[in-house]
N, C-alpha and C positions, 0 to 999 in steps of 0.2 A: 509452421511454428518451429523455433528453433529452440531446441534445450539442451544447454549442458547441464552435466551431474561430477559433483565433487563426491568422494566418497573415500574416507579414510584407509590406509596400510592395512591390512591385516593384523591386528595386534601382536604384540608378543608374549605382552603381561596381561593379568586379569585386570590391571589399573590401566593400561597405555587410554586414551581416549580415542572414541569412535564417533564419525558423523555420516552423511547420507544425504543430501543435497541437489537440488536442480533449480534452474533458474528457465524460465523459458520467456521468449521474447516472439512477438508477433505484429505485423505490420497490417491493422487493419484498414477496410474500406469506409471510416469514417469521416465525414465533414465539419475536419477540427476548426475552421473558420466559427461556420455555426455555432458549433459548440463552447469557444471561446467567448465570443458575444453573449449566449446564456449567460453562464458564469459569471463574466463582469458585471451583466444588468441585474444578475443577483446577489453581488455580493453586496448590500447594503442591507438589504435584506434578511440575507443569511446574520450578518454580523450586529442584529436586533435580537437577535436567540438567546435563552440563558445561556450562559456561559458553563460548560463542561466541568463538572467538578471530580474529586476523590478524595480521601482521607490517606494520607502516608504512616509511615512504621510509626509515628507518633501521636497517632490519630488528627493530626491537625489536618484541616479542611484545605485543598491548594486547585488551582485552575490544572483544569487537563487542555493539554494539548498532545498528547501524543509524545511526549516527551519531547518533543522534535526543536523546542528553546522560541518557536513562534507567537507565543505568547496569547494573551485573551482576545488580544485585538486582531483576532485574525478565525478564517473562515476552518479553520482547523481545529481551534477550540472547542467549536459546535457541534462536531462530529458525532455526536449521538442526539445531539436534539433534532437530528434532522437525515433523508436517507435521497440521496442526489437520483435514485431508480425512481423516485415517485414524481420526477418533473414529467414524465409524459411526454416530451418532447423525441422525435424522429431519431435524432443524435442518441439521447440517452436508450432507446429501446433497442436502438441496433447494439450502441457499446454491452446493454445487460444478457440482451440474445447472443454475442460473442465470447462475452465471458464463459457463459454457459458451456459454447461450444469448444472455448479454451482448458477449462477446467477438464471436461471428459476425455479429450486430445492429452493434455498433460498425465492423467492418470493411467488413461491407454497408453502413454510411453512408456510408461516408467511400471509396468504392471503392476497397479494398485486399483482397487474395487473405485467403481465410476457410481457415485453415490443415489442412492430412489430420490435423494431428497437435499436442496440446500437452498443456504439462506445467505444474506448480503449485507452488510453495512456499508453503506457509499458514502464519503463526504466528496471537498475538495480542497485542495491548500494553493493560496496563491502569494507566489514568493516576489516582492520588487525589488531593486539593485541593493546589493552588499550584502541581503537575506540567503540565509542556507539552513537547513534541518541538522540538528545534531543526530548524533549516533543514537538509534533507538530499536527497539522491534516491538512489536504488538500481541506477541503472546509467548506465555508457555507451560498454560496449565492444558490439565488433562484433556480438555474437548478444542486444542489449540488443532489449525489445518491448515487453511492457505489464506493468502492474502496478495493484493493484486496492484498495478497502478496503469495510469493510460495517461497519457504524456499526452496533453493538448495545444500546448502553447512553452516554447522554451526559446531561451538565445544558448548561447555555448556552455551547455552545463552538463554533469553526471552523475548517475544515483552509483553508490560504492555499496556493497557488499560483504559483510563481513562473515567468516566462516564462524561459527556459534560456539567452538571446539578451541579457538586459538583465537581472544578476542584482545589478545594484551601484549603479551612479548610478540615482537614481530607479527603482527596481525596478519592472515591469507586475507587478502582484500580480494575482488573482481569489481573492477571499474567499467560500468555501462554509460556509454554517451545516450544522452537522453534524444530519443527524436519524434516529434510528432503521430500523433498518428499510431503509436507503438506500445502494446500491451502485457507489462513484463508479471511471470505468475511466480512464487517463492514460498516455502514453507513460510509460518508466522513467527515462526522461532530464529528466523533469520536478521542479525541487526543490520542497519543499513544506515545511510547518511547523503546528502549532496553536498555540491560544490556548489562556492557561492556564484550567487545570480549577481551577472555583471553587465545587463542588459535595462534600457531604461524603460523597457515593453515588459508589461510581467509574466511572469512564468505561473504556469496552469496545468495543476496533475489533478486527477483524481485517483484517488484512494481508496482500498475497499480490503475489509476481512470476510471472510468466506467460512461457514461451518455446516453439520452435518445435523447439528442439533440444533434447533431456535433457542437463544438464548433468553432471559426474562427479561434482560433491560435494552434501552437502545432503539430503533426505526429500525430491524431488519425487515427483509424482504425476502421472498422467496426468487427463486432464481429456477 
């Protein structure tokens, strides 16, 4: 596993802003063929599900997709109706046994407590040409921890990164090439975005939020 860590100047004022950051990337021994095949003969399937809802600052009811601009028509919508660890399939038990193993390795780096206990949200997003995810992240209240993705299926694309401390005037971006096979771990607080999909095969991630606490709503899973 590889990880870089971003980490702020030492401040100067009690105001300057502070962050603390790591990105880690790992090439696992998965059979993203397989894997890819799943997913397409499921996505018909999946995209039968209610559709993901939430209420905004104005209480009006709006489609969740992750903010990611994917829209309802797509497998990313679903993302809580449903938790991709309970397909039972070979692919999927090695990918959630590795996360596992990725999770403990990244906090044993970065010396932070390697948790008794954690839990999963898994969906999948599949992007076809001229599609891209807008700038988004997936959490940042209090029981907010990590979150994950595993690249199954791409043509020439990259998830970007954005520093959570500098998100507007001149953004710290970290631009990753997406490749197969590769399971990148990042705080939840982290936003992020890709580049559009310019391939006529589609592109195939899986997505996942990680916590210490089981939450009340949602398909998580233990891990």
């Amino acid at each position: 596993m590889k990880i870089e860590r971003f980490v702020n100047a030492p401040p100067q004022t009690p105001y300057a802003p502070t962050w603390d950051y790591a990105i880690a990337r790992d090439l696992l021994p998965i059979d993203v063929r397989r894997l890819a095949k799943t997913c397409l003969e499921k996505e018909k399937e999946i995209k039968k599900l209610p559709v993901s809802k939430y209420k905004d600052a104005n209480g009006k009811e709006q489609v969740f997709d992750g903010y990611t601009g994917l829209g309802k028509n797509s497998t990313t919508s679903k993302s809580w109706q449903y938790n991709l660890f309970n397909w039972n399939t070979p692919e999927t038990n090695a990918l959630k046994a590795h996360v596992r193993m990725g999770v403990d390795e990244y906090n044993r780096a970065l010396g932070h407590p390697i948790p008794d206990e954690l839990y999963v949200q898994c969906w999948y997003n599949v992007l076809r040409y001229g599609q891209h995810m807008q700038k988004h992240l997936h959490s940042t209240h209090e029981q907010a921890y990590l979150s994950a993705h595993f690249t199954v299926k791409c043509g020439n694309t990259s998830t970007v990164y954005v520093n959570p401390a500098n998100q507007l005037n001149d953004p710290q971006s970290i631009e990753k090439k997406n490749e197969p096979g590769t399971l990148t771990i990042f705080p939840e607080c982290v936003p992020h975005y890709t580049t559009k999909h310019r391939s006529f095969k589609p592109r195939i991630t899986i997505a996942m939020d990680l916590r210490t606490i089981k939450p009340n709503s949602g398909q998580w899973v233990a891990l």
